[in-house]
FIMI-753935 format. One record per residue (C-alpha): residue number from 0; residue in three letters; z, x, y. Coordinates in nm, 4 decimals, always signed. Example, Ala and Ser with C-alpha at 12.3 -4.5 7.8 and 13.67 -1.06 7.14 Angstrom:
BEGIN
<n=0	res=ALA	w=+0.7800	u=+1.2300	v=-0.4500> .
<n=1	res=SER	w=+0.7140	u=+1.3670	v=-0.1060> .
// end
This chain:
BEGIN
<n=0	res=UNK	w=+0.0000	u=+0.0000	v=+0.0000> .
<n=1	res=UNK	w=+0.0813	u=+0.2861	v=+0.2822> .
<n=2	res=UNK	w=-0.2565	u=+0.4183	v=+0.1718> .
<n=3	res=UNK	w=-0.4189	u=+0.1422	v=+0.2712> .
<n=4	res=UNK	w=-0.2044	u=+0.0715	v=+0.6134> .
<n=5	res=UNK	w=-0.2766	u=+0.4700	v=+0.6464> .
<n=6	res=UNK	w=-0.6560	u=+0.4207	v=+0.6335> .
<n=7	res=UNK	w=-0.7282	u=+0.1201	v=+0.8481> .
<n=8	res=UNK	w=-0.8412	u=+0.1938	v=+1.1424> .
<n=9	res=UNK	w=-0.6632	u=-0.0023	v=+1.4783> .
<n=10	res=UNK	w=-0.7441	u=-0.3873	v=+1.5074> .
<n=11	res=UNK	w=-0.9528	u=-0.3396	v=+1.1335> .
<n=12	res=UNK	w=-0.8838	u=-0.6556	v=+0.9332> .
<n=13	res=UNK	w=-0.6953	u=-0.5366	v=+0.5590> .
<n=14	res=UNK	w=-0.8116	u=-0.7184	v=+0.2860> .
<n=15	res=UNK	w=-0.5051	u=-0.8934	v=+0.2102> .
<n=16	res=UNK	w=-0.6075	u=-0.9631	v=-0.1909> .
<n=17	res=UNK	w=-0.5552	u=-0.5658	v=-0.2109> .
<n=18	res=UNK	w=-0.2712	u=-0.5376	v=-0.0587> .
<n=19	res=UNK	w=-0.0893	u=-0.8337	v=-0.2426> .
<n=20	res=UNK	w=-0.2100	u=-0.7247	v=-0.5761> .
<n=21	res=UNK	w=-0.0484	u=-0.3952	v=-0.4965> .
<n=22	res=UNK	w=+0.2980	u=-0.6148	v=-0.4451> .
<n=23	res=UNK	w=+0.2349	u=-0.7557	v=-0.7508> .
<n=24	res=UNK	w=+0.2057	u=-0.4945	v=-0.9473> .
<n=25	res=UNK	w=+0.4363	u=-0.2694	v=-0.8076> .
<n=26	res=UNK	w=+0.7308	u=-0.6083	v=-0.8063> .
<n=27	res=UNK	w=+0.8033	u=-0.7589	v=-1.0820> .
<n=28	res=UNK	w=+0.8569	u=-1.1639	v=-0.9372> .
<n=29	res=UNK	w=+1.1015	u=-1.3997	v=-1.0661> .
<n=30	res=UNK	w=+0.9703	u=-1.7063	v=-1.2533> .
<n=31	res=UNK	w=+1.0991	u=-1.8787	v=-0.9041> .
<n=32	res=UNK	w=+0.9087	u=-1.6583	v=-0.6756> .
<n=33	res=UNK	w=+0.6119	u=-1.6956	v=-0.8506> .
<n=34	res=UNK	w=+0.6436	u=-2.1024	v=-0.8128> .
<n=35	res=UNK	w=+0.7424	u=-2.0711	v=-0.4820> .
<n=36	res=UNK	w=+0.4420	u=-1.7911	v=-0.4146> .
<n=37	res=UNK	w=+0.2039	u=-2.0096	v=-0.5578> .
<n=38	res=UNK	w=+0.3151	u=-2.3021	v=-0.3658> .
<n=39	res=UNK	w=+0.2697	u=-2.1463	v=-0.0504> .
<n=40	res=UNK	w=-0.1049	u=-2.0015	v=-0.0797> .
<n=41	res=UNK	w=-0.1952	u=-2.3487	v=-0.2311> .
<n=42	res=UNK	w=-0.0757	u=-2.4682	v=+0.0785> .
<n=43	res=UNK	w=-0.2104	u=-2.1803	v=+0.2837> .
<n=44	res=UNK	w=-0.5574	u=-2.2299	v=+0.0869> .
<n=45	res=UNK	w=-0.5220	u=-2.6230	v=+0.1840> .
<n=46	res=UNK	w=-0.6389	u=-2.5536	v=+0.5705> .
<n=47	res=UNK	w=-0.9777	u=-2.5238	v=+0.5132> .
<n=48	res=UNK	w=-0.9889	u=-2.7738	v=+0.2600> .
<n=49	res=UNK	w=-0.8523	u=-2.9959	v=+0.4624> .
<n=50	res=UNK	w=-1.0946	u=-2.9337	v=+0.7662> .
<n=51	res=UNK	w=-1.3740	u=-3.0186	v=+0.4857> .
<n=52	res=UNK	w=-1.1795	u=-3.3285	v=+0.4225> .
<n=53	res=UNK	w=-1.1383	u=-3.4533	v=+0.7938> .
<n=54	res=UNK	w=-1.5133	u=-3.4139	v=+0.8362> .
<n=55	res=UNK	w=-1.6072	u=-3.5781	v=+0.5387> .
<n=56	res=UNK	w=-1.3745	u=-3.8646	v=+0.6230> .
<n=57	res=UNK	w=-1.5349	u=-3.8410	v=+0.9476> .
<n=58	res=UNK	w=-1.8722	u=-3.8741	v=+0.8379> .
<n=59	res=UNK	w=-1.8177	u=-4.1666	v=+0.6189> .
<n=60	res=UNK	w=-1.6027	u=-4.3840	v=+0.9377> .
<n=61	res=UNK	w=-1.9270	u=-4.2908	v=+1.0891> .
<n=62	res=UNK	w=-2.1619	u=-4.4280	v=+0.8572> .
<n=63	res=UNK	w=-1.9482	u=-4.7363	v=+0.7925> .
<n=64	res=UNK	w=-1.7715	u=-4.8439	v=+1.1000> .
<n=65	res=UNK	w=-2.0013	u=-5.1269	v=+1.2880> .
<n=66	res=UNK	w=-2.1189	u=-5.0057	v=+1.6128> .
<n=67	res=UNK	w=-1.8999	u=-4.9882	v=+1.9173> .
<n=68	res=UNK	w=-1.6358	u=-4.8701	v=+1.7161> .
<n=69	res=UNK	w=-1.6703	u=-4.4877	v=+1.6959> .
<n=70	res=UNK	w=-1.5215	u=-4.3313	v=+1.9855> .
<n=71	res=UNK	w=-1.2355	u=-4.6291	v=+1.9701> .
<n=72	res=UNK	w=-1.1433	u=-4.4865	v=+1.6048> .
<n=73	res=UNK	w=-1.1783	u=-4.1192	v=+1.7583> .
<n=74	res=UNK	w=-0.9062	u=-4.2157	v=+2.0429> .
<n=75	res=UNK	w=-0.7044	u=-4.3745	v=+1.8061> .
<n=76	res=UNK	w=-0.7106	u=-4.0785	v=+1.5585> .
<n=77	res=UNK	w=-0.6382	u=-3.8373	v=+1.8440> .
<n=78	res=UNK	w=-0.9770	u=-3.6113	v=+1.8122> .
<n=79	res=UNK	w=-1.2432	u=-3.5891	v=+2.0731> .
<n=80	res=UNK	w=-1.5931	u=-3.6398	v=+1.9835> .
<n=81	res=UNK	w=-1.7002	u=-3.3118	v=+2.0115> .
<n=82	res=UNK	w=-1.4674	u=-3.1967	v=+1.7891> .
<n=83	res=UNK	w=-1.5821	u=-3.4491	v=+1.5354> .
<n=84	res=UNK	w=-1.8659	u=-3.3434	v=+1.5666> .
<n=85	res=UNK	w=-1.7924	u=-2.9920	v=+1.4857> .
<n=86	res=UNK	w=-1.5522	u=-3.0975	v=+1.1714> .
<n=87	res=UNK	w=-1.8434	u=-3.2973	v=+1.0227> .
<n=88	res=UNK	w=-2.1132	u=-2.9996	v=+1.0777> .
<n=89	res=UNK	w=-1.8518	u=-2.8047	v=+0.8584> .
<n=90	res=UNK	w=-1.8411	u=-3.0774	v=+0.6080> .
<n=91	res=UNK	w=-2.2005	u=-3.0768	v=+0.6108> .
<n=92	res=UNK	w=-2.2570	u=-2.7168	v=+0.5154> .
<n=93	res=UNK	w=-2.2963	u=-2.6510	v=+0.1632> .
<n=94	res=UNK	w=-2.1141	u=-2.3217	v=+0.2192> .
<n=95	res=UNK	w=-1.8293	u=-2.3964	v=+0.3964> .
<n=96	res=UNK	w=-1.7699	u=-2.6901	v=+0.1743> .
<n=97	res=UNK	w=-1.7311	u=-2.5602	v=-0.1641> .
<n=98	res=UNK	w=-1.4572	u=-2.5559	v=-0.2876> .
<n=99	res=UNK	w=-1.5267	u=-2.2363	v=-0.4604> .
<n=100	res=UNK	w=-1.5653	u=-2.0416	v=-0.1156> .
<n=101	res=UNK	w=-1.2074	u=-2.1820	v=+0.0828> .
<n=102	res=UNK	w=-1.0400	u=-1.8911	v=-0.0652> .
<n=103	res=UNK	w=-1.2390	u=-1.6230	v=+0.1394> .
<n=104	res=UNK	w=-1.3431	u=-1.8239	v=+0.4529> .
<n=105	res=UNK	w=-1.1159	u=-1.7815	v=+0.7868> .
<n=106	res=UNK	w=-0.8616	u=-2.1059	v=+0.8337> .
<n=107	res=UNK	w=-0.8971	u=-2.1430	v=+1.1957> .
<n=108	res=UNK	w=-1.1983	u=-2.4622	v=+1.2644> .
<n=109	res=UNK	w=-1.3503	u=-2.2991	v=+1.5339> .
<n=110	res=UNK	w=-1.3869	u=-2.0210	v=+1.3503> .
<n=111	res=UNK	w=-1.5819	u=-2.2178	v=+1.0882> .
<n=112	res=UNK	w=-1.7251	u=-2.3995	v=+1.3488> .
<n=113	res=UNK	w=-1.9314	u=-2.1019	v=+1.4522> .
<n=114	res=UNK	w=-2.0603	u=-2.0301	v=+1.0767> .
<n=115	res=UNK	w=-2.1344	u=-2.3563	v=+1.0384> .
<n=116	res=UNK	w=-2.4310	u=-2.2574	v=+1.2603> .
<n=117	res=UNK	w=-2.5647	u=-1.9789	v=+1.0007> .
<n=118	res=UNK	w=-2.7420	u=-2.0734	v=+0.7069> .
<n=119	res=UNK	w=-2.6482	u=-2.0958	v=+0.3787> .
<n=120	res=UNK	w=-2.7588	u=-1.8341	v=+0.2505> .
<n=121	res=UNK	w=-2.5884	u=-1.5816	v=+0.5114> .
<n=122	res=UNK	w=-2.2918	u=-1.7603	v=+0.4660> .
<n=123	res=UNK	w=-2.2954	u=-1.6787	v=+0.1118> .
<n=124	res=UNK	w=-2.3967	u=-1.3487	v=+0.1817> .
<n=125	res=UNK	w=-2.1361	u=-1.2659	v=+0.4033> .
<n=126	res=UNK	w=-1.8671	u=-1.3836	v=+0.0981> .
<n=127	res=UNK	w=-2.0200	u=-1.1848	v=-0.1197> .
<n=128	res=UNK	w=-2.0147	u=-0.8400	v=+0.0914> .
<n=129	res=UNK	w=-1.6675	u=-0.9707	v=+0.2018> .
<n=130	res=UNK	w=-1.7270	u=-0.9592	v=+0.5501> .
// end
């Protein structure tokens, strides 16, 4: 672990998989820590997931509410347009919205908000060279 604090150079990002495998290995975790460990980056892991889920719900008021009765929902629920907006082009990218890609995608929504403007395919990309 100092190696790896050692080598990063100032305001680098650490890939924090590396560094909590090395806490793994080098603690051995009660059955309780574990729970509670795995409780918290389920939680942790639950931010973009639910981002995914607010813009999908989004989308679907959307398509089903009768007209006139958008941007009265939207005040009700507490979330400008534009940000609906921006929540449902996240849903809406086939990238951002697997399931099998919350794990190494940033939590913060405007932060997705500005991949959701790459394609696909350079979203994947970018996973894949862990960028």
């Amino acid at each position: 672990m100092t190696d790896i604090l050692q080598d990063a150079e100032p305001g680098q990002q650490l890939d924090l998989n590396s560094a909590g495998q090395f806490l793994l290995e080098a603690y051995a975790a009660t059955p309780e820590e574990e729970t509670w460990a795995t409780l918290i980056v389920s939680e942790l892991r639950k931010s973009v997931e639910s981002v995914v889920r607010a813009g999908r719900l989004l989308l679907d008021a959307k398509a089903e509410l009768p007209a006139g009765s958008w941007l009265p929902m939207l005040r009700l629920a507490g979330v400008g347009e534009r940000k609906a907006q921006t929540l449902m082009q996240i849903a809406a990218h086939p990238a951002l919205s697997s399931p099998d890609n919350a794990s190494a995608l940033p939590q913060d929504w405007t932060t997705l908000s500005i991949l959701a403007r790459l394609g696909e395919d350079e979203v994947v990309a970018a996973i894949g060279a862990g960028v």
